[in-house]
N, C-alpha and C positions, 0 to 999 in steps of 0.2 A: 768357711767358704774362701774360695779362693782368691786375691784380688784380680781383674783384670789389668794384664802387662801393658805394658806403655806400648806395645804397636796395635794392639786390640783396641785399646782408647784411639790409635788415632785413626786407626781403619773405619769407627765406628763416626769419629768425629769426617771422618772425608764421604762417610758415605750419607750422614744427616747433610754435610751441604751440599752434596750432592740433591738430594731430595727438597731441602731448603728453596734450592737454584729452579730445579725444573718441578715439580710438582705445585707448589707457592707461590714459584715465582714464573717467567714465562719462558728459561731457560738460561743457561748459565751464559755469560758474556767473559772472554779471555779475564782469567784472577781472580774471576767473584767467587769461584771454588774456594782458592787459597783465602781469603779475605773472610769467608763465611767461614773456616774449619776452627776457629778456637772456637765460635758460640751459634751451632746454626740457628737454635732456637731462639736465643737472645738477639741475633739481628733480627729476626723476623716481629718482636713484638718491638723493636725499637721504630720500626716504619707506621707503627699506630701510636704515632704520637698525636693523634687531633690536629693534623696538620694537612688539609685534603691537598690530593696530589692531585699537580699543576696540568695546563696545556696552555698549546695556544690561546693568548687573551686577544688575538685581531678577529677571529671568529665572528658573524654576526650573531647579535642575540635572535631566539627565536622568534619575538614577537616583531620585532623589525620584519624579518623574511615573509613574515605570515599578514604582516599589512602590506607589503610588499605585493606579494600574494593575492588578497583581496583587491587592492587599488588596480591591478595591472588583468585579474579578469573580470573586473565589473567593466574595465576600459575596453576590452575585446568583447565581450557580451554588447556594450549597448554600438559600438560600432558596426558588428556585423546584425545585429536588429536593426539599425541605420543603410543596409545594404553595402558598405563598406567590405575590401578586399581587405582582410583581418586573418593574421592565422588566431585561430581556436582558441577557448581560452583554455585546454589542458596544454594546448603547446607552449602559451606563455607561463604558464605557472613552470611547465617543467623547463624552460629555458630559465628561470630562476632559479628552480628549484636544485636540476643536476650537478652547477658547479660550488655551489652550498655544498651538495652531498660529498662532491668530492673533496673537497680542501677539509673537512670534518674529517673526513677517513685519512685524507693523510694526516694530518697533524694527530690522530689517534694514531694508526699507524709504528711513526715517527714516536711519539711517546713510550707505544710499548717496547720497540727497539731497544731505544736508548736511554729510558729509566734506570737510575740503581733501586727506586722500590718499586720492583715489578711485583712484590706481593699485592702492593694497593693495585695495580694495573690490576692483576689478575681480579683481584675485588670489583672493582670496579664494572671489568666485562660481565661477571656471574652475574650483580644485579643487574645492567641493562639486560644482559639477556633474561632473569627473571623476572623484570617489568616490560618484557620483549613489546615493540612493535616493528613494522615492516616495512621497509621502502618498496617494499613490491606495490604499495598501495599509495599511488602519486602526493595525496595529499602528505603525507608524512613525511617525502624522500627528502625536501631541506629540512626535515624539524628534528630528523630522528637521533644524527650526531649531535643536534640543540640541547634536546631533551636528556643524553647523558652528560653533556657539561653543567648543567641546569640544573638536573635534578637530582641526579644521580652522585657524581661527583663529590657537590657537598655536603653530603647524609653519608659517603661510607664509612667513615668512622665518626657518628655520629648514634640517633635513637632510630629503631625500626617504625615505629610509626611516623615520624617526622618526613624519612625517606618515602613512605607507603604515601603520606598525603602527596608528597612533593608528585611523587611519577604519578597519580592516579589526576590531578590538578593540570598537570601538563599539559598545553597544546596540542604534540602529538598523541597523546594518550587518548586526547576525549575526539579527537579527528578518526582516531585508527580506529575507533571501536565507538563513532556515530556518538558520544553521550550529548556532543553539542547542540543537538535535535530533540532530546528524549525533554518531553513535555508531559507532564501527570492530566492525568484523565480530567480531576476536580477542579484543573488550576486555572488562573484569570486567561492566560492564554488559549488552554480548550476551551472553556466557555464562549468567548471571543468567537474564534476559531467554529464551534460547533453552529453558530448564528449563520454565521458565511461558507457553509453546506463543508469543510475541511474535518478530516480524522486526524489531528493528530495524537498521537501518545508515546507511552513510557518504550523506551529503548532498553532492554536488557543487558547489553551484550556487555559494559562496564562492570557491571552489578557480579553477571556469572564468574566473569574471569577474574575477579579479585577474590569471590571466594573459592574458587577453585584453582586458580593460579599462585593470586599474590598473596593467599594471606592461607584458609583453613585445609585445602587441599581436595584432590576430588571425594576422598574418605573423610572429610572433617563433618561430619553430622548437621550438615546444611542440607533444608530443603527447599522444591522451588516457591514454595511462600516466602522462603525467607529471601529467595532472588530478586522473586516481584518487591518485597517490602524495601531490599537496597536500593534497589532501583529508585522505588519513589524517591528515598530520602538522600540519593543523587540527581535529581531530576532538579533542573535547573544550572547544573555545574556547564558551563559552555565558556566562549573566548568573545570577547570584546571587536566592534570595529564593522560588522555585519551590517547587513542593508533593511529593507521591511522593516516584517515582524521579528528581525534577531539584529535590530540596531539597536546602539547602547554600546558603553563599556570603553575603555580605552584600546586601541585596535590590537589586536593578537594576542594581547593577553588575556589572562582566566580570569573570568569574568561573573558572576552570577546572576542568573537574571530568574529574578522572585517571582515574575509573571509565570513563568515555567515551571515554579516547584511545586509538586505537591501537598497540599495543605495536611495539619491535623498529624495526630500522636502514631509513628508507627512502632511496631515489634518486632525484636529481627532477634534469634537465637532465642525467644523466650525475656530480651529487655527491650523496656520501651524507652522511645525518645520522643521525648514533646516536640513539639514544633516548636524551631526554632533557627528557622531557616537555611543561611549557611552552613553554620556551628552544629546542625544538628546532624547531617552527612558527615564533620569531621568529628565531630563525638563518636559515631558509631564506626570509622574507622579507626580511631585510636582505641576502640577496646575490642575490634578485630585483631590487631596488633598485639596483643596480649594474652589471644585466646592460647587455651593447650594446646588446640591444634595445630596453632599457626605455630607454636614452637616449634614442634613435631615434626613438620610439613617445613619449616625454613629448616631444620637443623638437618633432616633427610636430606634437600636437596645440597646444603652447603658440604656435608662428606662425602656422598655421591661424587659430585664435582671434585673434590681435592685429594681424597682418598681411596675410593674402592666403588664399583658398579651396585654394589651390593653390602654396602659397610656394615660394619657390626653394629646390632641392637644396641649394646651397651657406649658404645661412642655415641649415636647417635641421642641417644637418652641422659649422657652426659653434657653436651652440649647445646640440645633444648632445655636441660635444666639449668643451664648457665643464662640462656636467654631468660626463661623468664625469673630466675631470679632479681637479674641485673634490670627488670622491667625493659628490654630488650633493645640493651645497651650495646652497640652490635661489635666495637672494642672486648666487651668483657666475653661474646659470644664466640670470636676468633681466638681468644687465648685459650679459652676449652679446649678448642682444634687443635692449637700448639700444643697444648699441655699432655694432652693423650695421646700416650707410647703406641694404643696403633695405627696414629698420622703417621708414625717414622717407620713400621714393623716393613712393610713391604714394599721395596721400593721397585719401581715399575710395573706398577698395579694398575694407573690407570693410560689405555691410548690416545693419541693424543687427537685433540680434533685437527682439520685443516687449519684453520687460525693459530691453533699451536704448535704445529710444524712449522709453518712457517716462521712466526716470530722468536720461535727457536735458533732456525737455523740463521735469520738474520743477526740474532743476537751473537751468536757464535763466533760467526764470522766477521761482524762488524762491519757488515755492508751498507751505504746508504740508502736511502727510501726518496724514489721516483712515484713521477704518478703512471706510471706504465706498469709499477710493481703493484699497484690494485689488482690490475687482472689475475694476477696469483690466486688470488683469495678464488676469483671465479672458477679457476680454473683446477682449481684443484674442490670446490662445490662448498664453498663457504663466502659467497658475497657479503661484506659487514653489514651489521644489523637488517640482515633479513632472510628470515627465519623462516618465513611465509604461514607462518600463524601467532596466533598470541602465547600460545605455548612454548615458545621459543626454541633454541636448537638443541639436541637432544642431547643427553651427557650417558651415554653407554657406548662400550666398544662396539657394542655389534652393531650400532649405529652409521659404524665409520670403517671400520676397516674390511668392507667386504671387496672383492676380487678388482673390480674394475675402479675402485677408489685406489686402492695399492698398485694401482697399472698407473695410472695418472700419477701418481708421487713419485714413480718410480721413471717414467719420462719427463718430470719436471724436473727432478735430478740428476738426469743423466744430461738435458740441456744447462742447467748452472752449472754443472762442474766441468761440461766443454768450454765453459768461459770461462771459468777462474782456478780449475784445478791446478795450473803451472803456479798458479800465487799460494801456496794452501799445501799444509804437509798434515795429512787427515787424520796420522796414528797423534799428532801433538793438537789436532782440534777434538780428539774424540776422549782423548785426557782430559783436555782442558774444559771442556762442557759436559763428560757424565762422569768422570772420577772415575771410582772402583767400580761403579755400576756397566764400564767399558769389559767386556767378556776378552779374555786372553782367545777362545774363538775367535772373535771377532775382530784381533788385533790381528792374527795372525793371518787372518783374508784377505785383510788391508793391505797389508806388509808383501803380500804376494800379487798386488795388484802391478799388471805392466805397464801403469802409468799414471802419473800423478790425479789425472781427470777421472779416469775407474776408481781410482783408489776414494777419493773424495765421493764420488758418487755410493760406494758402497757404503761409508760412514752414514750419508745421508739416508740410505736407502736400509738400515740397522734395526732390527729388531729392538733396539735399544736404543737409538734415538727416538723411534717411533711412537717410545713409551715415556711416559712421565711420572 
């Protein structure tokens, strides 16, 4: 056999960082090509050093916001039962809550801009959006950037179950999806409760979406008994600082209230868990965590996302068998992805979503981040973390790139490059951020553009930026 000649190697090595840069990472930033072409692979597993990646530390913690929160509409509640002229108390919550959301999305934002390991960035996004919740749903809108510094953050190179307790424990989590309510039928609180003519009971909706979401999948051989049975053995998981019958706990945080759990041995998949109160909900999700399915089902959605709409069986099967070898060490489960030649085979395989055009093109150009440049995300129909269900935002092309989504990108680009096209020379930004994956077509459209601002706008507006 032949060997490959030294411009074959390096074609090969410009087009791995190429793919390193935008595919892994959130798009290449002026040099990081050059900087990544002796080892694209090697930089990428050198950013999983167990070293979770930073943000802003002025942030408020969640459970601040969220006693915050509670103190300011138990305030508006009993004043306007007082007949006091009081705005509402969804207006005070969201007047705390809005500029929380926003100073989290910038400084996320801002992060993924400006990172050199936008691989973890990238990481980072895919779990919050696989432990998605919504700010469409008021109570979350300050918890929900909380909950990725919180929870998220430091478990992604860490154990998959550790992460799974962490987001499912979460303030936002157990607000966006009611668990903080769910009360078992047998427990000291219904009893209570059934004396003084009140129904309450177990909430589902936690239960469903972890095994259909975050852990075995909708095909993971879960049935609704085994729903109902999560359920009980979450039942009691809720957050501290409440009034009534849900006082207790230190305020905003996760809290357990034992009145609320359902008592006695349940069985979920066929094992049983004695009673054992807390511990016993997080026993059964740490061997959620472990299940084949959840392999399957994390390792599906993780090459989906990075590599192909439709990835190969056999990648996919290599990398859930890397999870649970490594007892779902989520470091060992990303090098599987690095390690298999068809994460590199195609490159511009997957489109990209709104989020990723844009943190693309900022990266590119090394533009600064305003809070005016939020509206981007809306505008182009990707408001951060919200998704508008638990299922979170969708990861296939056809998702994204239908007609009047590529009208919108294509006027959003035609307005930034009437601002900055005179600064900007597009045949040396579209080198500089896709390599060899830049088509001599598409140089030579550029090059025929009458003006600097067209010319930029067409790079931006590229079959080949478009793609990741």
């Amino acid at each position: 056999m032949r060997a490959a000649s030294p411009r074959q190697v390096t074609t090969v090595q410009a087009t791995d960082a190429a793919v390193a840069a935008n595919r892994f990472g959130l798009g290449a930033s002026p040099g990081e090509l050059q900087a990544l072409r002796s080892d694209p692979r090697g930089a990428l597993r050198a950013q999983l050093d167990r070293t979770a990646p930073l943000i802003a530390e002025s942030l408020p913690a969640s459970h601040l916001l969220l006693a915050q929160a509670m103190a300011r509409r138990e305030a508006a509640t009993g004043a306007a039962q007082a007949g006091n002229q009081v705005a509402t108390a969804v207006q005070v919550v969201r007047d705390l809550y809005l500029p929380a959301y926003t100073a989290e999305m910038l400084a996320r934002f801002s992060q993924a801009v400006t990172s050199p390991r936008s691989f973890l960035e990238r990481l980072t996004h895919f779990w919050s959006n696989h432990f998605a919740v919504s700010v469409d749903k008021l109570v979350v809108l300050g918890l929900a950037g909380a909950m990725e510094r919180e929870a998220i953050r430091p478990h992604v190179l860490g154990n998959f179950a550790d992460l799974l307790v962490a987001a499912e424990q979460h303030p936002a989590m157990l607000l966006y999806l009611d668990n903080q309510q769910s009360i078992g039928p047998a427990s000291a609180a219904a009893r209570r409760a059934g004396r003084s003519g009140r129904e309450p009971g177990l909430n589902e909706n936690l239960a469903r979406e972890i095994l259909e979401l975050h852990t075995l999948g909708v095909d993971g051989g879960y049935l609704q008994q085994d729903v109902r049975e999560l359920a009980a053995l979450l039942s009691g998981w809720s957050i501290g600082g409440e009034q009534g019958r849900f006082k207790g706990g230190e305020p905003g945080h996760f809290h357990f209230r034992d009145s609320f759990h359902e008592p006695g041995t349940r069985v979920l998949l066929g094992r049983r868990y004695a009673e054992d109160g807390l511990a016993q909900g997080e026993r059964a999700l740490r061997d959620l965590a472990l299940h084949p399915a959840t392999a399957r089902h994390v390792a599906t959605r993780l090459t989906r996302h990075f590599v192909a709409d439709d990835p190969p069986p056999q990648l996919v099967e290599r990398v859930a068998g890397a999870f649970l070898r490594s007892d779902g060490d989520l470091p060992s489960t990303y090098r599987a992805l690095l390690d298999a030649s068809e994460s590199w085979n195609e490159p511009l395989s997957k489109y990209k979503t709104p989020s990723d055009y844009i943190h693309s093109a900022w990266r590119a150009l090394q533009l600064p981040v305003a809070r005016k440049d939020l509206r981007v995300f809306e505008q182009l129909g990707q408001r951060p973390l919200q998704p508008g269900s638990p299922a979170g935002w969708p990861d296939r092309s056809a998702d994204w790139d239908g007609a009047a989504a590529l009208m919108k990108r294509l006027e959003w680009a035609q307005q930034l490059s009437a601002r900055l096209g005179s600064r900007h020379d597009a045949r040396e930004l579209a080198s500089l951020s896709l390599g060899p994956n830049w088509s001599r077509d598409a140089d030579q459209a550029v090059a025929r553009a009458p003006d600097a601002a067209q010319a930029l706008t067409l790079w931006l507006a590229s079959p080949e930026f478009m793609r990741r």
